[in-house]
C-alpha positions as CSV (number, residue, x, y, z in Angstrom):
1,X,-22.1,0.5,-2.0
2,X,-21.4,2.6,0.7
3,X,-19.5,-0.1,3.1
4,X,-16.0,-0.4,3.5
5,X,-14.7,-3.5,3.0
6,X,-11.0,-4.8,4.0
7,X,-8.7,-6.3,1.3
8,X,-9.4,-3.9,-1.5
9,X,-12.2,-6.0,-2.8
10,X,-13.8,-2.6,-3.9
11,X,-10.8,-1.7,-5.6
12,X,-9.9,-5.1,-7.6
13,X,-13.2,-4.7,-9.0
14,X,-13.6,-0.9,-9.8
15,X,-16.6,-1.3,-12.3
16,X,-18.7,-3.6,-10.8
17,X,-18.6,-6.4,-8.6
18,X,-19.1,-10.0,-9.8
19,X,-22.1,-11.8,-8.5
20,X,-20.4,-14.7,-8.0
21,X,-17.6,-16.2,-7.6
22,X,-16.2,-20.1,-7.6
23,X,-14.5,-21.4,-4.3
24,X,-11.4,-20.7,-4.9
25,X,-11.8,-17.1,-5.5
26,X,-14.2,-17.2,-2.4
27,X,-11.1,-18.7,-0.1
28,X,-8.7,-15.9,-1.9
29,X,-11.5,-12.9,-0.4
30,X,-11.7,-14.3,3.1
31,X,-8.1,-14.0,3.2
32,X,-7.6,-17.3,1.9
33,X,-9.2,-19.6,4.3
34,X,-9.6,-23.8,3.7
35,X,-12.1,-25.5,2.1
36,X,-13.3,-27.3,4.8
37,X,-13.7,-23.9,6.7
38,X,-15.8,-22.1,3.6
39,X,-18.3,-25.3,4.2
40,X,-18.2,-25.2,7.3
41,X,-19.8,-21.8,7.3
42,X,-22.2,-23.1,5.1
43,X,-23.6,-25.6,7.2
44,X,-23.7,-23.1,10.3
45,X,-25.9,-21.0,7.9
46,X,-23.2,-17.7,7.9
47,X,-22.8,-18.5,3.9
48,X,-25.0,-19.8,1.2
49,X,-23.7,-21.4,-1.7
50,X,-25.0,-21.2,-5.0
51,X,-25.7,-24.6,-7.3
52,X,-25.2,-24.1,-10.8
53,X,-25.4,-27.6,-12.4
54,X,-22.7,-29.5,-10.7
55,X,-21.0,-26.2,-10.0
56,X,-20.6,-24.8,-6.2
57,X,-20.2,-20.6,-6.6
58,X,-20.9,-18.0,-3.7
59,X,-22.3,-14.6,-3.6
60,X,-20.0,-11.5,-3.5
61,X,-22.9,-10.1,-1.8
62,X,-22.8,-12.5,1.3
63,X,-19.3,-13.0,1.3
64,X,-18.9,-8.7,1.9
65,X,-21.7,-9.5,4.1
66,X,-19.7,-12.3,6.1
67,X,-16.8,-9.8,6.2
68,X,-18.6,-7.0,7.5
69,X,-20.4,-8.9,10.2
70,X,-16.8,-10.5,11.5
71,X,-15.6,-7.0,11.9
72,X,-18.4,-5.3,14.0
C-alpha cells in the first residue's frame, strides 16, 4: 500500500493488515469515535459492514478508505 495513513495503522500492523476488524477495534482506528457514529456512517453509505453470522465486523480496507477520503 502506498498511502499514508494517520494513527500508525501501518505500523501496528507491520506484516499485514487484518481484513477485518470487530467494532470496537473499528471505533479505536477512527480515533475512537461512538457507536452510534460508526452506524451512522453506515447508513449514509461512507462504511459497509460485514455480517458474519450474528457478528457485525468492518473492512480495514474501507475504514483506510474512510480516513483517507476525510483527509483530502
Amino acid at each position: 500500500m502506498s498511502k499514508h495513513y494517520p494513527g500508525n495503522v501501518l505500523e501496528e500492523f507491520p506484516n499485514s493488515l487484518p481484513l477485518i476488524v470487530n467494532l470496537p477495534r473499528t471505533q479505536e482506528l477512527l480515533g475512537g469515535v461512538s457507536r452510534q457514529t460508526i452506524y451512522r456512517l453506515v447508513e449514509d453509505g461512507k462504511l459497509r459492514r460485514v455480517k458474519l453470522g450474528r457478528s457485525v465486523r468492518f473492512r480495514v480496507e474501507d475504514i483506510l478508505a474512510l480516513i483517507d477520503e476525510a483527509t483530502r
